[in-house]
N, C-alpha and C positions, 0 to 999 in steps of 0.2 A: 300356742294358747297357754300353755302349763309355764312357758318360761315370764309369760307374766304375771300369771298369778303367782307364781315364787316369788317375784320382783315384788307386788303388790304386799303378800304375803311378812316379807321384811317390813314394809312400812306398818302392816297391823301389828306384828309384834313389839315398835316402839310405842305405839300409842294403845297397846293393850298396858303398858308398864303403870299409867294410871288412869285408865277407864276399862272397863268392862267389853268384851263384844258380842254379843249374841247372835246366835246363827237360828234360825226354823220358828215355826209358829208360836205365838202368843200366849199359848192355852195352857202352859205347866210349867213345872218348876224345871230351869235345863240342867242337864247332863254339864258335868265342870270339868271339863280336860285341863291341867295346869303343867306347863312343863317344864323345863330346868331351863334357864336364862345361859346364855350362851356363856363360856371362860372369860371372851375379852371382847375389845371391839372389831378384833379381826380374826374372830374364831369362827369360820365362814363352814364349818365343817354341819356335815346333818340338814342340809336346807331340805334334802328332799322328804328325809323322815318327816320334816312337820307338814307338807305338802301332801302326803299321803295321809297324816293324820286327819288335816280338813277334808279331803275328797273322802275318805273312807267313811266320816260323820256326815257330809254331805249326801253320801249315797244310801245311809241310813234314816233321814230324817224323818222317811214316813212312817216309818218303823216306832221310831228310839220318839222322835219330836225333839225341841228346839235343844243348842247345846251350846256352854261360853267355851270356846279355847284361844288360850292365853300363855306368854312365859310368867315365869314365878318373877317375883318383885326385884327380889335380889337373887345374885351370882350365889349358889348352893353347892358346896362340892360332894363330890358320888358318892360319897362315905355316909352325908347328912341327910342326901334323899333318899338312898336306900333306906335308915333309920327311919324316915318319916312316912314313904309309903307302907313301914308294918303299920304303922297306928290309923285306924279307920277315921281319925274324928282328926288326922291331919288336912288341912284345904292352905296349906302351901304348894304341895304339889302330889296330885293324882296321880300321873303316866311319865314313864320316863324311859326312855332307850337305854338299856344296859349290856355288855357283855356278859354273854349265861357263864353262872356257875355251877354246880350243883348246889350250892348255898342258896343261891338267889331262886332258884325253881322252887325250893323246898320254902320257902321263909313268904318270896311275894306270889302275885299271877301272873304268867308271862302269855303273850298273846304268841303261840307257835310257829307265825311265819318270821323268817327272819330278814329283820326291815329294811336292811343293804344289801341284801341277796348273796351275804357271807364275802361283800368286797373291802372291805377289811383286814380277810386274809390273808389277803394278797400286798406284801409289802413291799417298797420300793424305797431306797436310801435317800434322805439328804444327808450331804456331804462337801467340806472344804474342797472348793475349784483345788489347790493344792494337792491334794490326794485322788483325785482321779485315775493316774497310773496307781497307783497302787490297790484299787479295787477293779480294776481291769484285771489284773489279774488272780481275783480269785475266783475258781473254778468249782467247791464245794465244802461242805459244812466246815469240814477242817480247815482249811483256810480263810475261814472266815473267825472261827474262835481265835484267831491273831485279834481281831480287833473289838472295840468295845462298842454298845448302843446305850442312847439315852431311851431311858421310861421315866412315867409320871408311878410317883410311890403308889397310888393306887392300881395302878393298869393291870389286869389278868394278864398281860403280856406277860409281865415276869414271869407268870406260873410257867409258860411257854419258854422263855428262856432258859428257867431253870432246869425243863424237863429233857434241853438241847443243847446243856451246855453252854449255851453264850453267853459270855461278860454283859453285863451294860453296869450303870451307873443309872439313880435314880434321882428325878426332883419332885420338890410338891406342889408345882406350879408348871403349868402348858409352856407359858410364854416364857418358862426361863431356860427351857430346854432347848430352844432357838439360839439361846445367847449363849447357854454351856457348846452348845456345839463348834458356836462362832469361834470360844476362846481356848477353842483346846481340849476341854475337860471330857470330852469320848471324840469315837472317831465318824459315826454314822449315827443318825436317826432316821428310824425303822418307820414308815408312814404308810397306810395304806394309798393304794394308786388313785382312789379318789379324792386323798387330801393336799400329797405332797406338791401340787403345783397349784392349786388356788394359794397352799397355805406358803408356798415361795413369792408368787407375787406380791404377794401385800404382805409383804416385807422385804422386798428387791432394793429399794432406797434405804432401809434400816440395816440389814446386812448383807450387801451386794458380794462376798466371797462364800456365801453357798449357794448350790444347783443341786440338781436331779442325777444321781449316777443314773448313767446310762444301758449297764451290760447286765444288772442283777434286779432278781427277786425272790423273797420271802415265800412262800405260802403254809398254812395250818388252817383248819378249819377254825371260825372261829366264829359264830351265831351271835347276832345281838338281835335280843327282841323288845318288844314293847312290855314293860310291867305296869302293872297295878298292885292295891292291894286286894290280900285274897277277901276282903270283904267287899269290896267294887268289883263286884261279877258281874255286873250289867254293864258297866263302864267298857271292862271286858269283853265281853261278849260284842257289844256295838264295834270294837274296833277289830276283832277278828270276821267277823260280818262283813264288816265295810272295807278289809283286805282284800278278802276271798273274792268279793265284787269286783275289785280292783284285776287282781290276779285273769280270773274269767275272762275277762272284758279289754285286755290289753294296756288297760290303763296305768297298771302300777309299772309296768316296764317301760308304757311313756314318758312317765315321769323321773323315773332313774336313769334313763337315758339322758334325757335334757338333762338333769344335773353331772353327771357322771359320763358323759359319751365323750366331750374332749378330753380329758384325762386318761381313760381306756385308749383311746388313740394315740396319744402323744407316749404313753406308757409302753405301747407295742410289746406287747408280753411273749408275743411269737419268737422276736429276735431276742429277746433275754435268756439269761442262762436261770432257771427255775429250783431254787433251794426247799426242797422240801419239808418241812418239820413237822415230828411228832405234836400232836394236841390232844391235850386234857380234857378239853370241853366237848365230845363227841360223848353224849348221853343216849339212854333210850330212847328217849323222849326226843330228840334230833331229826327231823323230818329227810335225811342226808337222801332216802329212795326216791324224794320229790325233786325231780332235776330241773324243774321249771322253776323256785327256789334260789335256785343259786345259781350266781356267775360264776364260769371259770374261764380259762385259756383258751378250751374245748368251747366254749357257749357263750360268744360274745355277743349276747342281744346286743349290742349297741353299734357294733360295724357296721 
């Protein structure tokens, strides 16, 4: 059921780009969820976030009443929406999935469950078929600072590389960190286990000399939540509501599972060797006691 309303879910987001969608009854002015328009056209990443975000207003609506959600018009990068959810009287965009900072707690509202269940943290390489034997055999952090990763100049990843010592190389663009790879310019890109094989196939015929290492993984705690601004408290509030439902109910782990359940498979994190890293972003505020929350090694919901 969920894998087609995801399916479905993609065709509203195109034909939200110039009409409106209204979801719940007739009788008030709705609730405006606006979210960040995807990188590109094969930036396949987050399908379940915004699948959680419908079902979580869905299971609000007798609550909250009717509500539009929609992407923003145009491609916004993270620097701009962050910028724009401070300002209350912004209606480009509302809610946005971010990696916590302590910046971003302190500045917007963050809804406290974290909306990939910290699988993100979990990294896994693409890398040139070429270099295979040579990441076979690294066995721990230090031999690993032999080589270099691509980041997007914005990513918190840095902060994380820098706090573990490892090289990378930075772009300002998604999709061109695909191509630096191709040609050379680092030697791995760090992807979380839910991205790196959607995001290799749909581009297998664009750059058919990378794959998925096979023997290694990343891990740091790393929380992405839902923001608002702190003036959309109700906004707010309606989507940590409509988690918590989720949560309860079995339902938000259905739904990350259908998105995420081949990839944790194919990932086999069992038979990897597991690099630990030091992380910046473990706050107070970090629900890290709530072990229903987060995937790990240990708690594969999706086996």
């Amino acid at each position: 059921m969920y894998k087609i309303k995801i399916f479905l879910l993609k065709a509203t987001m195109l034909l939200a780009l110039t009409s409106v969608t209204t979801f719940g009854s007739p009788n008030s002015d709705p609730m405006v969820y606006i979210y960040p328009k995807p990188h590109s056209a094969t930036d396949t990443r987050r399908q379940e976030v915004i699948a959680l975000i419908l079902e979580a207003l869905n299971r609000t609506e007798a609550k909250y009443g009717k509500y539009i959600l929609k992407p923003s018009s145009d491609y916004i990068n993270e620097l701009r929406v962050i910028d724009l959810l401070k300002k209350s009287e912004n209606q480009l965009v509302t809610v946005a999935w971010l990696d916590t900072t302590k910046t971003l707690e302190e500045d917007l509202l963050p809804v406290y469950i974290p909306i990939q269940k910290g699988i993100v943290g979990y990294r896994i390489f693409l890398i040139r078929k070429e270099d295979e034997n040579k990441f076979s055999k690294v066995k721990s952090i230090e031999d690993l600072r032999k080589y270099t990763n691509g980041l997007g100049h914005t990513w918190v990843n840095r902060n994380i590389m820098e706090l573990n010592n490892l090289p990378y190389i930075s772009s300002p663009t998604y999709e061109g960190l695909f191509h630096m790879l191709n040609s050379k310019r680092f030697d791995y890109y760090s992807r979380g286990i839910n991205e790196a094989f959607p995001e290799l196939e749909a581009r297998k015929n664009l750059l058919p000399e990378l794959i998925v290492e096979k023997k290694l993984a990343l891990h740091y705690t790393k929380p992405s939540y839902l923001f608002t601004s702190k003036q959309n408290i109700k906004l707010n509030n309606r989507l940590y509501e409509g988690l918590s439902i989720l949560l309860k109910d079995g339902t938000f782990d259905r739904i990350f599972c259908e998105v995420n359940g081949d990839a944790i498979r194919k990932t086999n994190l069992k038979e990897r060797t597991i690099i630990k890293l030091k992380s910046p972003f473990l706050f107070k505020t970090t629900p890290i006691e709530r072990k229903e929350l987060w995937f790990s090694e240990n708690n594969q919901v999706c086996m």
